[in-house]
C-alpha positions as CSV (number, residue, x, y, z in Angstrom):
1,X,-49.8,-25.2,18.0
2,X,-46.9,-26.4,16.3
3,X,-43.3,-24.7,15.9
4,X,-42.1,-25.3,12.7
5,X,-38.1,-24.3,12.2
6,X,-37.0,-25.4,8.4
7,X,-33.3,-25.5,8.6
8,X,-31.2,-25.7,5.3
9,X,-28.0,-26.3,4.3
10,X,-25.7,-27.2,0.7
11,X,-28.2,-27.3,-2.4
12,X,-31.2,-26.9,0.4
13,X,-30.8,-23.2,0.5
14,X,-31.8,-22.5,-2.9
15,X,-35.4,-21.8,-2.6
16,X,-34.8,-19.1,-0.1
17,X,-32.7,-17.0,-2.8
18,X,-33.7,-13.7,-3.9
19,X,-35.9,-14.4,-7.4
20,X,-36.0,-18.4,-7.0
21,X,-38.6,-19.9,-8.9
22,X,-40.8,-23.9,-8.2
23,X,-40.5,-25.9,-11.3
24,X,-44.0,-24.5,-12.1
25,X,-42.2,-20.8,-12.6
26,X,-43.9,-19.6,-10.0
27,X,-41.4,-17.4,-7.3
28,X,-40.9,-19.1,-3.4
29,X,-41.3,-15.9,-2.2
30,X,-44.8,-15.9,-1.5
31,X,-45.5,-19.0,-0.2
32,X,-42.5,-18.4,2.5
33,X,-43.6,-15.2,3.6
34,X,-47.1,-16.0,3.8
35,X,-45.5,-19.2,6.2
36,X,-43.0,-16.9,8.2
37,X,-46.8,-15.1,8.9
38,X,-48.2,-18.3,10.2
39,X,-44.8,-18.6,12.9
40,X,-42.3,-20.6,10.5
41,X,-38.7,-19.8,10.9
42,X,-36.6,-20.2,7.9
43,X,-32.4,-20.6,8.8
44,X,-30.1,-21.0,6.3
45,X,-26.6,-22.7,6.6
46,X,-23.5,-20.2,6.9
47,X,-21.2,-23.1,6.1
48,X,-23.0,-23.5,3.0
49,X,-22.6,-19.2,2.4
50,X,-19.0,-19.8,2.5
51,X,-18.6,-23.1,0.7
52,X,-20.8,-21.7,-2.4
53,X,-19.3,-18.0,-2.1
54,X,-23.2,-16.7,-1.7
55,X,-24.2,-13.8,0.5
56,X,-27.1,-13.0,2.8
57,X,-28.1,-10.3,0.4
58,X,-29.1,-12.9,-2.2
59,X,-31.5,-13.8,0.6
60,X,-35.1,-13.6,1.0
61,X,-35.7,-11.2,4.1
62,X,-37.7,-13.8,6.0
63,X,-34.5,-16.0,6.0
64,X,-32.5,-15.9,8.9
65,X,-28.8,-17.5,9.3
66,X,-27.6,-20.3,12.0
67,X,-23.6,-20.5,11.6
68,X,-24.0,-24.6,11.0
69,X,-27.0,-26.1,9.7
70,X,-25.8,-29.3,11.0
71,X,-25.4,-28.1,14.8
72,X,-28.8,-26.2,14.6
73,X,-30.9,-29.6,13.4
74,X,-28.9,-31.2,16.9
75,X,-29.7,-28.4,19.3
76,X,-33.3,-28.2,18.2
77,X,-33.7,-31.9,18.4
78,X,-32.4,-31.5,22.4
79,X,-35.4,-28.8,22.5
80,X,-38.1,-31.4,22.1
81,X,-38.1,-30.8,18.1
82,X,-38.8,-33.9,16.0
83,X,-36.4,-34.1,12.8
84,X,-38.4,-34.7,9.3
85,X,-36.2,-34.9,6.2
86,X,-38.3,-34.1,3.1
């Protein structure tokens, strides 16, 4: 099957935030952990922790870090991985 890495950076990062909510009210949480059950990674941006003075508390626990979003997107691309911008 596929591998599925969603890599986010800047204002991308908000969904993965402890208690963020779709524009339905409805809480991310539970549709990423039910994906990080079905193999996808979540990485968050720690340029983007520093710029926005955030913390990987605030963090959902399925989210993992990658120091530059930016340099993560190019190495997985070199893997084989096809990059899709939402």
């Amino acid at each position: 099957g596929a591998r599925i890495t969603v890599v986010t950076h800047a204002n991308g990062v908000d969904f993965l935030m402890e208690g963020a909510k779709d524009p339905n009210g409805g809480d991310f949480a539970g549709p990423v952990a039910a994906l990080v059950a079905r193999g996808v990674k979540f990485e968050v941006c720690e340029i983007t922790l520093a710029n926005r003075s955030l913390k990987r508390e605030q963090f959902l626990q399925e989210a993992s870090f990658t120091p530059s979003g930016v340099v993560r997107i190019a190495k997985l691309q070199k893997q084989g991985f096809a990059y899709i911008k939402p």
